[in-house]
C-alpha positions as CSV (number, residue, x, y, z in Angstrom):
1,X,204.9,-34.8,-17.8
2,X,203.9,-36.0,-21.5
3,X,204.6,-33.9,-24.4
4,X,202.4,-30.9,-25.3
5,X,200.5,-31.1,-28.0
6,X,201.7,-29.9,-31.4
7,X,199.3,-26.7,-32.1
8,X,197.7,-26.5,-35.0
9,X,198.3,-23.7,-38.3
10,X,195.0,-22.2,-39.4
11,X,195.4,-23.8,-42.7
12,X,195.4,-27.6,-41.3
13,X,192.3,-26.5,-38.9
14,X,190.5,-25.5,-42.0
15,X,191.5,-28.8,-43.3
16,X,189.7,-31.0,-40.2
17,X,186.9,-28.4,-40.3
18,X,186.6,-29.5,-44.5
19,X,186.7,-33.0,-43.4
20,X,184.3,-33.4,-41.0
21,X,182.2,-31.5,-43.4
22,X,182.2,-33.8,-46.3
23,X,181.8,-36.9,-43.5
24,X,178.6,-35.2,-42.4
25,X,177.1,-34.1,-45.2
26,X,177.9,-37.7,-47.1
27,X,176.0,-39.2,-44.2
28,X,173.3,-37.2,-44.9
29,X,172.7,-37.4,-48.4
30,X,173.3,-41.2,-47.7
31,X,169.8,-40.9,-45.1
32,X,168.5,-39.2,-48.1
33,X,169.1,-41.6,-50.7
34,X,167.8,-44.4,-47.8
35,X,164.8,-42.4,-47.1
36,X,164.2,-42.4,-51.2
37,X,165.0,-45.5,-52.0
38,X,162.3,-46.6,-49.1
39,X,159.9,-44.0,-50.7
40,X,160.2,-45.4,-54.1
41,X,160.0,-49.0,-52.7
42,X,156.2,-48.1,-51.3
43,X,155.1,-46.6,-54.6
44,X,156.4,-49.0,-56.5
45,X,154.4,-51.5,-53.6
46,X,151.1,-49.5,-54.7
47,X,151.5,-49.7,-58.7
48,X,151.7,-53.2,-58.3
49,X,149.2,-53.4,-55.8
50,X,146.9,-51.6,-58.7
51,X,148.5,-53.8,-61.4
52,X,147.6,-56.9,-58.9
53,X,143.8,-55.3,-58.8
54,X,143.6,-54.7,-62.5
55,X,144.3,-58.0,-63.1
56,X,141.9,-59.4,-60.9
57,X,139.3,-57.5,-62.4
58,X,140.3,-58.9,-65.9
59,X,140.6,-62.3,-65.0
60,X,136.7,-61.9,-63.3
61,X,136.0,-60.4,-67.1
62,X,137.4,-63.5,-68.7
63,X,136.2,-65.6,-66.3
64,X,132.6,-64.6,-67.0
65,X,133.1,-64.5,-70.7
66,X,134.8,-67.8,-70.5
67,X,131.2,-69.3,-68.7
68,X,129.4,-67.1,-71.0
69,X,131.2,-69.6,-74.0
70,X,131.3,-72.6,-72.8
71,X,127.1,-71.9,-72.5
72,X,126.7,-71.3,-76.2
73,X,129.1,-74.3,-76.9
74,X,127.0,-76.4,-74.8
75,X,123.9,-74.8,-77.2
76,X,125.8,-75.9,-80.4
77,X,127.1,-72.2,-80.7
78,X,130.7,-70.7,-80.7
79,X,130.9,-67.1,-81.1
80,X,133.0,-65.4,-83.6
81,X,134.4,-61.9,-82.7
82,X,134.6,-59.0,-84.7
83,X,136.8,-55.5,-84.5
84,X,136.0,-53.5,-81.7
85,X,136.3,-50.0,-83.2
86,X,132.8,-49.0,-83.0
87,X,131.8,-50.9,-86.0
88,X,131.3,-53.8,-84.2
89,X,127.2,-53.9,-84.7
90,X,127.9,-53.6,-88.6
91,X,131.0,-55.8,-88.5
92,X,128.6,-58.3,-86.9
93,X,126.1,-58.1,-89.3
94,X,128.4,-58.5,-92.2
95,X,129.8,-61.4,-91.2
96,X,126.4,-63.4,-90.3
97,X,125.3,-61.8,-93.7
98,X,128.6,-62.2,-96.0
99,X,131.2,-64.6,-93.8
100,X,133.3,-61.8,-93.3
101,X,133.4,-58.6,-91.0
102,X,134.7,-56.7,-94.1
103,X,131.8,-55.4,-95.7
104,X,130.5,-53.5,-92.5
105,X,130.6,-50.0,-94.2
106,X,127.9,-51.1,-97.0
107,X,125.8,-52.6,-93.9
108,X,126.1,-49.3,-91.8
109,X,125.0,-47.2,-95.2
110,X,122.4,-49.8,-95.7
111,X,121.1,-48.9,-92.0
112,X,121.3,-45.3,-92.5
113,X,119.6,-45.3,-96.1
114,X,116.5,-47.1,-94.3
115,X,116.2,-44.7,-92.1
116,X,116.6,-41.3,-93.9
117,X,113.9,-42.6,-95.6
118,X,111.7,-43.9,-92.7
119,X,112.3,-41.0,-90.4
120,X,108.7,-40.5,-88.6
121,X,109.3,-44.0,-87.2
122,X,112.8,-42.8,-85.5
123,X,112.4,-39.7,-84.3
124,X,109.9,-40.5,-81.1
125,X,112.6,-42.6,-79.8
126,X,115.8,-40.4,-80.1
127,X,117.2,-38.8,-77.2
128,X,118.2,-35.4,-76.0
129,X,116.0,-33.8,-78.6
130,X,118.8,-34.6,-81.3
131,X,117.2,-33.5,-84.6
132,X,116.7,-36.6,-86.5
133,X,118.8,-35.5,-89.6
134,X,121.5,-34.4,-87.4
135,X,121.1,-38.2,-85.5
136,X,121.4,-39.7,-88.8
137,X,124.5,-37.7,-90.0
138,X,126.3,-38.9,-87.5
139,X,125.4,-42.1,-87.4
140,X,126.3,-42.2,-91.3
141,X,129.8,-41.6,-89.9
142,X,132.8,-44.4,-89.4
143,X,133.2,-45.9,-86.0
144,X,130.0,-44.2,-84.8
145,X,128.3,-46.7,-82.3
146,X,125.2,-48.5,-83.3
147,X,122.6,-49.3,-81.1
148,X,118.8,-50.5,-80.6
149,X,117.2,-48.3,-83.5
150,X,120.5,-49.7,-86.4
151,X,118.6,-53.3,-85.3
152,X,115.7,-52.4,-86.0
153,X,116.2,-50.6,-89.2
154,X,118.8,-53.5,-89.9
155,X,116.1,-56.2,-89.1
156,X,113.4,-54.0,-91.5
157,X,115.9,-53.4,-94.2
158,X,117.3,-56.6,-94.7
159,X,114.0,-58.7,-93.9
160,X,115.5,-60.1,-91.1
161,X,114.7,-61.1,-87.4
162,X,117.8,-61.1,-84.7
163,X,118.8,-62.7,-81.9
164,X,120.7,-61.3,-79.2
165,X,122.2,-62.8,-76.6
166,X,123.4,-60.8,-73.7
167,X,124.4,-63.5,-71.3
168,X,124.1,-67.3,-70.5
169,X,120.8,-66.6,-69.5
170,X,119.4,-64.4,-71.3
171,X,118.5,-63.0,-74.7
172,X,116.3,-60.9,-76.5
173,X,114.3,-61.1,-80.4
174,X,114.0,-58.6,-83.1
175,X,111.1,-60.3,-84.7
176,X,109.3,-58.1,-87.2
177,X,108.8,-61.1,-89.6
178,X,107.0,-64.1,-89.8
179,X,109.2,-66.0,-92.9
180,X,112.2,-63.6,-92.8
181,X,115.0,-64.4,-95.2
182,X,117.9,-64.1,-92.7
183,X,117.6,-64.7,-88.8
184,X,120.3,-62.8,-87.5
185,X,122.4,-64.6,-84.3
186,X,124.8,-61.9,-82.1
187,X,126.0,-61.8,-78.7
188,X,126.3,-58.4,-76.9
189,X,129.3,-58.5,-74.0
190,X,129.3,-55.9,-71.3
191,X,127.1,-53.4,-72.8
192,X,129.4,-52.2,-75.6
193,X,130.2,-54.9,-77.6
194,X,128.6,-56.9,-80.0
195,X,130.1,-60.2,-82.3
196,X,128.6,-62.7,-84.3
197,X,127.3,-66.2,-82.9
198,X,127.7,-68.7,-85.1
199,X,126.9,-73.2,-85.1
200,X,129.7,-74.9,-84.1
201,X,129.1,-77.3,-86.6
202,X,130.6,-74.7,-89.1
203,X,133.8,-74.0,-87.1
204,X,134.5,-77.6,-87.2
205,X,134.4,-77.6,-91.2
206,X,136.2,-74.3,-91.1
207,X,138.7,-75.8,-89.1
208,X,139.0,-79.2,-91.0
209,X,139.0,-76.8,-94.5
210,X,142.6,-74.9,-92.5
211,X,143.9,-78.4,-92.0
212,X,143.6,-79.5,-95.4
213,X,144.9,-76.7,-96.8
214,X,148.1,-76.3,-94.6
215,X,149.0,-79.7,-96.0
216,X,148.3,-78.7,-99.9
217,X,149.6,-75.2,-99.9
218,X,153.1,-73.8,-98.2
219,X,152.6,-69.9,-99.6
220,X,150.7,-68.7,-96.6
221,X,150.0,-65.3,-98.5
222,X,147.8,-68.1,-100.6
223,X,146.6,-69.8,-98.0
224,X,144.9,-66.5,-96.7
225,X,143.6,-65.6,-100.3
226,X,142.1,-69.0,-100.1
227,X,140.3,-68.3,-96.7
228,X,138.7,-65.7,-97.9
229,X,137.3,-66.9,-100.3
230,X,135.8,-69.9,-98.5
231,X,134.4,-67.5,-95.7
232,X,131.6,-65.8,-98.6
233,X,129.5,-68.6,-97.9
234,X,126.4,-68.3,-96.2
235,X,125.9,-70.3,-92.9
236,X,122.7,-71.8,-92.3
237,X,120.2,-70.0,-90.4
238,X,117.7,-71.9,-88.9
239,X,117.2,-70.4,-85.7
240,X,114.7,-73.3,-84.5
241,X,116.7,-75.3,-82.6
242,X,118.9,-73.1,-80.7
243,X,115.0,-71.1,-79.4
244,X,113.7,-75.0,-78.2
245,X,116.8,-75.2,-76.3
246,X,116.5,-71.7,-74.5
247,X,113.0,-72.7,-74.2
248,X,113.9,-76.0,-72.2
249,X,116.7,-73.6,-70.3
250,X,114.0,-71.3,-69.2
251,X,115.5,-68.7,-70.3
């Protein structure tokens, strides 16, 4: 007969009960932290899905800007871009007009003076029944977008025609002179964004002119003082040849 066996005080069932306790509820905050780890592990699957997507989409943005470049080069053109912060139209103008972005608050005051004072010409064209004063206010104001109607009273305000081009097959004229002093040269990207298009003839000097003076000068503060004073010269605008070659490019 074996050996009975040894019964159990109250106090060392409690113990076992304790035990087994723990063991299953450790188990189950281990399925829990399994189950979250796999839960995090998906989402963290989707963000970089999205990431993956986002990047797609920017690469197809660069890629078409990239083809959009590589046209203009192929024209004689490179195109020089300016701050995106709303003042891009005026930042565009003031570099075509000055060689530097900089001055884009006295071209957007220059806009708005033309047309507080030529406001029967505006007003069939503004929308949402926007009193005219009220559109010209706020286009008076800093990072306030400019559009078709700052062109125009650009182009009539500073005698000058402009060319836009919106892609590598297409582009549109502002012509309201015959001789104009200036011919204006932009590029417009995605429908928000416009920079200035310059000859590629000049980028090379600019670029020979950086070169030279990395070799003369070591104080880059003076090196910078020096660039900006090189860019207040005018660039040639004769238009002509870049319109025969869109011409031949049926465009």
């Amino acid at each position: 007969m074996g050996r009975r066996p040894k019964k159990q005080t109250k106090s060392q069932k409690q113990r076992k009960f304790e035990k087994q306790s723990s063991n299953n509820l450790n188990g189950h905050e281990n399925n829990k932290i399994s189950h979250s780890h796999s839960h995090k592990s998906n989402n963290n699957h989707n963000i970089s899905k999205k990431n993956t997507k986002k990047r797609n989409r920017k690469s197809r943005k660069n890629d078409i800007d990239e083809k959009f470049r590589k046209h203009l080069e192929s024209l004689g053109y490179f195109i020089r871009e300016v701050g995106g912060d709303g003042n891009c139209l005026f930042r565009s103008v003031s570099e075509q007009m000055e060689g530097s972005e900089k001055h884009y608050k006295d071209y957007r005051e220059i806009c708005v003076d033309y047309m507080r004072k030529n406001k029967e010409a505006f007003i069939p064209f503004i929308e949402d029944d926007e009193p005219i004063d009220k559109y010209i206010d706020r286009m008076s104001e800093n990072k306030e977008w400019g559009g078709n109607l700052e062109i125009y009273a650009l182009s009539m305000a500073l005698k000058a025609n402009f060319y836009i081009y919106i892609h590598e097959h297409s582009m549109y004229a502002v012509k309201n002179f015959e001789k104009p002093k200036k011919n204006i040269t932009l590029t417009y990207h995605e429908g928000k964004h416009y920079n200035s298009l310059r000859k590629l003839e000049e980028k090379n000097k600019e670029d020979k002119e950086k070169e030279e003076k990395k070799k003369k000068y070591s104080d880059s503060e003076e090196e910078e003082e020096d660039d900006d004073s090189e860019e207040d010269e005018k660039h040639s605008d004769d238009i002509n040849d870049l319109i025969s070659q869109v011409d031949i490019l049926n465009i």
